[in-house]
N, C-alpha and C positions, 0 to 999 in steps of 0.2 A: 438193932437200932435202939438206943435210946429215947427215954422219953422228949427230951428237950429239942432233941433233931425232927423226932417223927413227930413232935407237933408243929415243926417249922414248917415240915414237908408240905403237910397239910393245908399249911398258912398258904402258901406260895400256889398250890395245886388249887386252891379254893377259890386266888384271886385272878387266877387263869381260869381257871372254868365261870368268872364272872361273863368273860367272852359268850361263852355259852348260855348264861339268863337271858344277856341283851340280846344274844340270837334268836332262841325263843320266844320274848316279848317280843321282839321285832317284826317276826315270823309270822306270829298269828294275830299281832290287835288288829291286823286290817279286818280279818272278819268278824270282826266284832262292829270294828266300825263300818263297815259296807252299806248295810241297809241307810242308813243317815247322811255317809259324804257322796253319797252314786245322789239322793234329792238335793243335796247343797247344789253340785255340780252340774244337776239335769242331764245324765244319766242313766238312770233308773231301766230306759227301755231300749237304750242302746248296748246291746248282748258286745262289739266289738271294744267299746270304751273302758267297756266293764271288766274285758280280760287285759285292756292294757296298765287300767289302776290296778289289778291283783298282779302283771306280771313286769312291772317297771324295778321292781325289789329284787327279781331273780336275776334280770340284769345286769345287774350292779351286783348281786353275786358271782355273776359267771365273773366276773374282772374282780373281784378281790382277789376272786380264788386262783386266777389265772395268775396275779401277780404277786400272789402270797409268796410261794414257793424263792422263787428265785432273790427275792429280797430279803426272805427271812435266809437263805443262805448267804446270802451280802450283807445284810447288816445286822444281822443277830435275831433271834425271835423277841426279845425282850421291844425292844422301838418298834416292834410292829401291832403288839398287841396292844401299845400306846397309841396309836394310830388308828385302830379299830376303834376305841373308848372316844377318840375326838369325833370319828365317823358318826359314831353312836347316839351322841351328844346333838354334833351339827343337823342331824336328822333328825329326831325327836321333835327338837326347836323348833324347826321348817313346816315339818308334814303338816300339824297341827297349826302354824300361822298362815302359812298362803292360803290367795283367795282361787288363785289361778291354778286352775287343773295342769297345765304345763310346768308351771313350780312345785306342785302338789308333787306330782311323778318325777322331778329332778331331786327332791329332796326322799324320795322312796330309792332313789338310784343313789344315792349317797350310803343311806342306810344298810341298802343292799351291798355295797361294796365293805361295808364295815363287817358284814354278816360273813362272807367269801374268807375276808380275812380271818375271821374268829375260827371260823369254824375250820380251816386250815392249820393254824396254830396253835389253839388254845389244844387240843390234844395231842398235839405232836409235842407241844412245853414239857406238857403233865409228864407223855410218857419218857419223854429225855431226863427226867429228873429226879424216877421213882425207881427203886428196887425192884429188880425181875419177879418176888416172890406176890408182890401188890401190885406191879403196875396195872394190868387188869383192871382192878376195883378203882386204883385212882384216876384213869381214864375215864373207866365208867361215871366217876365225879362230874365231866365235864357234860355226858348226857343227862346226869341229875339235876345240874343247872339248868338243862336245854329246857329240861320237862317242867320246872318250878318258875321258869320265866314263862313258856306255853299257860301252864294255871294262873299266875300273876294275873298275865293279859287278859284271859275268861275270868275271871276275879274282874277285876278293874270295870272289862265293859260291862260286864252283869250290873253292876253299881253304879255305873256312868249313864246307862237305858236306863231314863225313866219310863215310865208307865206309859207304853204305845196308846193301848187304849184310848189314853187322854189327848186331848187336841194340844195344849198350854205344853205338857210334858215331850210330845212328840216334836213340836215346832222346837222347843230345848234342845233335844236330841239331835234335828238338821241341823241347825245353828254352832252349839258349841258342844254337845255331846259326845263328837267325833272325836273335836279337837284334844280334848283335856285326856283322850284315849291316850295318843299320842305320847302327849306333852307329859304323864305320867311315868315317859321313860327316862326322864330327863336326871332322876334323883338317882337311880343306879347307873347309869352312863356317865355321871357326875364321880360316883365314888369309886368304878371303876378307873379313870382316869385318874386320881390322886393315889390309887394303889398299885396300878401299872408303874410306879416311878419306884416302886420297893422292894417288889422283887428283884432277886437277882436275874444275870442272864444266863440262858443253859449250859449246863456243864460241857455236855456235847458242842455246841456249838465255838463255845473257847476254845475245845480243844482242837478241832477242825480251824481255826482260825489260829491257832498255835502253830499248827505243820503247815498249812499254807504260811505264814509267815517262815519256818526254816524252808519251802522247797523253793523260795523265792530267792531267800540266803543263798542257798546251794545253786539255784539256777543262777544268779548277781555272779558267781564264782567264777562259773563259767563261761559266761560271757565276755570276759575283759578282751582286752586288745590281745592279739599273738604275741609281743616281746612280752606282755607282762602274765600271759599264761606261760609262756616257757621260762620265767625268771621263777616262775611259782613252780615249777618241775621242778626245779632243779631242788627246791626245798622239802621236796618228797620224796626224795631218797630212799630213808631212813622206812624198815616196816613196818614204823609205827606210825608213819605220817601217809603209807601208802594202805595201810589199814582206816585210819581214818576217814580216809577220801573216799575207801570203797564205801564204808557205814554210811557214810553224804548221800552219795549217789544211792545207796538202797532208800535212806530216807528220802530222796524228792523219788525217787521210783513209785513208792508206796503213797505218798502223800499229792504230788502234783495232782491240783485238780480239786485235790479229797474234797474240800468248800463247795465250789462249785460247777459241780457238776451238772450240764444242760442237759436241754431236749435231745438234742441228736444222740445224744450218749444212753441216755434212762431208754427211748426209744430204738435201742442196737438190741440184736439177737440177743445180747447174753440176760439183758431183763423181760425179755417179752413175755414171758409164762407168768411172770410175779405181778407185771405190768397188766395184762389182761384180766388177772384174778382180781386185782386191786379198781379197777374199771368196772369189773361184772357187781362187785359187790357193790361199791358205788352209786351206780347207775338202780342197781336193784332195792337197794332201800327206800328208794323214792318211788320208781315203780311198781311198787308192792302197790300203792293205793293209800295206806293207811294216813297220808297227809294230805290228801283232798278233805278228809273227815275235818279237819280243822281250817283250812281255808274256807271251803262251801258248805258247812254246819247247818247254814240257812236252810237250802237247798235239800239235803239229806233230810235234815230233819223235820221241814216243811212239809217235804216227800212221803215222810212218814205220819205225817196225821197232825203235827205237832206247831202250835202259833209261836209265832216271835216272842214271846215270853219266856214259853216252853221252853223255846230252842235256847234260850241263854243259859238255863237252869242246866238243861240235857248237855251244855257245851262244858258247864263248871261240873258235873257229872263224870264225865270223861276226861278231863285233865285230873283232876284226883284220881281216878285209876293209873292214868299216866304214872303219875309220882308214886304210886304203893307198889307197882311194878318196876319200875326203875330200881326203886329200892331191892326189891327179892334181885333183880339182875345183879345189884353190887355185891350180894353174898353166892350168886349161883354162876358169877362169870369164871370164877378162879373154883372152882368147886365142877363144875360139870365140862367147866371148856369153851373156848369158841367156836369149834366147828361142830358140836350139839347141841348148842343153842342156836346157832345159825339155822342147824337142817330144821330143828323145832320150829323156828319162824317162818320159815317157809311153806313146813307141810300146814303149819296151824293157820294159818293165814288164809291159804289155798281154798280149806274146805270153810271154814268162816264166810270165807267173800262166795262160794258157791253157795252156803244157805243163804246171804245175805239178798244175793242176788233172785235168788227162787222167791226169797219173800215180797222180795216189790215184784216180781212176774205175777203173783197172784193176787198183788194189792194187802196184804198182812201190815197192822196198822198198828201203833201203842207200844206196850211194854217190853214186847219182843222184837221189837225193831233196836231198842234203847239195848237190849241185851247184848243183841247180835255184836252196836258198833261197840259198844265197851271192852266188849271179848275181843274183840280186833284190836283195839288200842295198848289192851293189858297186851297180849301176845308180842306185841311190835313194840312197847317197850321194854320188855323180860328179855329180848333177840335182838333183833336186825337195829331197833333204833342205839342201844350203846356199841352191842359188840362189833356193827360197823366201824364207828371211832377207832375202838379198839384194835382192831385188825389192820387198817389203815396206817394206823402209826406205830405198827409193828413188822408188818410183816416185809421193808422196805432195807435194803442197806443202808448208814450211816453217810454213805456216799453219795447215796440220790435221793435220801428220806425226805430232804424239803420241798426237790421238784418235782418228786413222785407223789405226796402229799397235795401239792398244791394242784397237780394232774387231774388227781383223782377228787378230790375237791371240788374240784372245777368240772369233772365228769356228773361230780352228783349233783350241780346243779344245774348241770343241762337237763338231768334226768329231771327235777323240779320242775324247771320252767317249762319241759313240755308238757309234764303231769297238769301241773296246774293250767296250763293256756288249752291244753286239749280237752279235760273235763267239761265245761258249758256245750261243748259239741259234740261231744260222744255221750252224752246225757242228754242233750235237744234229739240225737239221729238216732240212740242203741235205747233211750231210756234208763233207768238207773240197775233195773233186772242185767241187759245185755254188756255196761260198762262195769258192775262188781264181777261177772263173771269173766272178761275179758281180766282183770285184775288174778282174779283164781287161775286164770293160763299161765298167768307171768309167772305167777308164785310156782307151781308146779314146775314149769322148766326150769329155773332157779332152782329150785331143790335137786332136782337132775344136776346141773353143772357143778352146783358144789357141793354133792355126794360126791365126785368122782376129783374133784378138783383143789379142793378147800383143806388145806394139812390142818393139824392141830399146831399152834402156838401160844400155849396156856406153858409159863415156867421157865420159858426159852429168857436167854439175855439176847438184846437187843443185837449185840456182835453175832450171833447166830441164829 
């Protein structure tokens, strides 16, 4: 590959994985802003209101991600991830102007549904358009964004919190501190949207939209009227015209469909192995744990000894590990594999959240608490948080990539939405000891399913 190409690649991969910043930023400024729009709102002491402003976002991702798939097989991935950037946009705008807690959460469902989409696409783009010897790392691009818009956002609110302490600064904070959180997203959802019109669209997907276009030909062929199909025999005679016919017929064989292909079909025996594995990991990325650390930050690290000041420094703390490990992941995905960086996440994870857990059982307060979740966050971005992407948009045929994608998508925000709706209450009933350690269960089964399950696809081309 050439220079002037493989910096094109790059271009194109980079403004796709913008999808990915604004997923990030999107993802996590609410906890930034939480302590400030729960007192705007008045409710600070209602535990029920407070999980539906954290989980109105996931919402609106379970239905991007639901409707990714099948549109981005209809009408190209490129208009879709145009469509995410307006999401992006429209929401930003909202969250941070309405007064009304019921518009607050329509425009959180907005955003959220831009999120489903991105996060559907934006790696499935990357990997349709990159060379089997890189795609790995240029996938893992699209996590790198994830993790640079997560810090962005702890950036921003660290800056946007003024000084609790103070009365003048805190009244700041309820009033518009929340807002300008928000509204912060507005200049990369902006330039996202003017750089989605420049890419091109997937190579894959033209081509899919290529043979659907001849098996439609070939089926138009077929279908005429009986006198003017047998006027048309007569004209194939010849073996070269009955040769031709047969090469037809094997092209709409091979192709009918090939676009789009549904549920009922991704759902039949002959995918269900690929289909489960693609679910398990999914589902498991989320229910690891390690994104509660970023939603309820507060909460953790309140837990941990630590004031609302603290806690903002401790949050910008942990997203820069984020990003340093991300980074080792883009040279160690293609270098060690996905299915050992996978097991690595899982076991590392497992006993992480077992100390982490024994430490709140015994009340262990400070710097070792700070250690413990950092460890957890490097771990879970070096593993599960890219080489999820990655495997997802790999290890799917060409046939059902967009609705097996948007499936699995949409499986892992289911797995989100109960992560996050279920922590306040598995932390009010188990305490924060008996909730990390329920976390350390998942991870350990997890490591069992895919030790036995999980093949290696590091080097593979997509076609196999």
């Amino acid at each position: 590959m050439n220079a002037r190409r493989k910096s094109f690649l790059y271009f194109i991969c980079a403004v796709s994985a913008m999808g990915g910043l604004l997923f990030g930023y999107d993802w996590v400024v609410i906890g930034g802003a939480k302590p400030f729009y729960e007192l705007y709102f008045g409710i600070a002491d209602n535990p029920l209101l407070q999980g539906v402003a954290m989980s109105t976002a996931l919402i609106g991702c379970l239905v991007g991600a639901m409707i990714a798939g099948a549109l981005a097989d209809r009408f190209g991935r490129k208009p879709l991830l145009t469509t995410a950037a307006v999401l992006f946009t429209v929401s930003a705008i909202g969250t941070g102007a309405f007064d009304d807690f019921t518009l607050f959460n329509l425009a959180r469902v907005v955003g959220g549904i831009g999120i489903g989409v991105a996060s559907a696409l934006s790696p499935m783009y990357i990997a349709e358009v990159s060379p089997a010897e890189i795609r790995g790392r240029m996938v893992s691009l699209n996590q790198m964004t994830i993790v640079l818009g997560i810090l962005a956002a702890q950036i921003v609110n660290m800056l946007l919190a003024r000084d609790t302490s103070i009365a003048e600064c805190q009244t700041w904070n309820v009033a518009w501190g929340w807002r300008w959180m928000f509204w912060a997203e507005t200049l990369p959802a902006a330039v996202f949207l003017v750089m989605s019109f420049i890419i091109p669209e997937s190579p894959v997907f033209l081509r899919l939209k290529t043979e659907r276009l001849t098996s439609q030909r070939v089926n138009g062929s077929t279908s005429q009227p009986m006198e003017q199909r047998e006027q048309s025999q007569t004209r194939l005679n010849s073996a070269e015209s009955r040769q031709r016919k047969s090469e037809a017929q094997q092209v709409d064989k091979s192709t009918s469909g090939q676009a789009e292909a549904g549920l009922k079909e991704l759902f039949s025996h002959k995918y269900a192995k690929v289909l489960l594995l693609g679910i398990v990991i999914a589902i498991f990325q989320q229910w690891c744990g390690t994104n509660v650390i970023f939603n309820y930050a507060e909460e953790i690290f309140v837990g941990a000894g630590f004031d609302v000041d603290a806690m903002f420094i401790n949050i910008v703390i942990t997203g820069i590990a984020n990003v340093v490990f991300t980074i080792v992941a883009l040279y160690t995905i293609e270098k060690w594999g996905r299915r050992k960086l996978m097991l690595l996440g899982a076991s590392g994870l497992g006993l992480i959240y077992l100390t982490l857990g024994t430490c709140y059982f015994f009340e262990v307060k400070g710097l070792m608490m700070v250690v413990l979740v950092v460890a957890a966050i490097s771990v879970y971005a070096m593993t599960l948080g890219p080489v999820t992407w990655t495997l997802l948009a790999e290890i799917f045929p060409g046939r059902v990539r967009g609705i097996a994608m948007g499936t699995c998508t949409f499986a892992l925000w289911v797995g989100c939405c109960t992560l996050t709706f279920s922590f306040p209450s598995m932390n009010a009933a188990l305490g924060s000891s008996g909730t990390f350690w329920i976390y350390s269960g998942i991870c350990l089964c997890a490591f069992i399913f895919l030790f036995r399950h999980l093949p290696e696809t590091k080097g593979k081309k997509l076609e196999n």
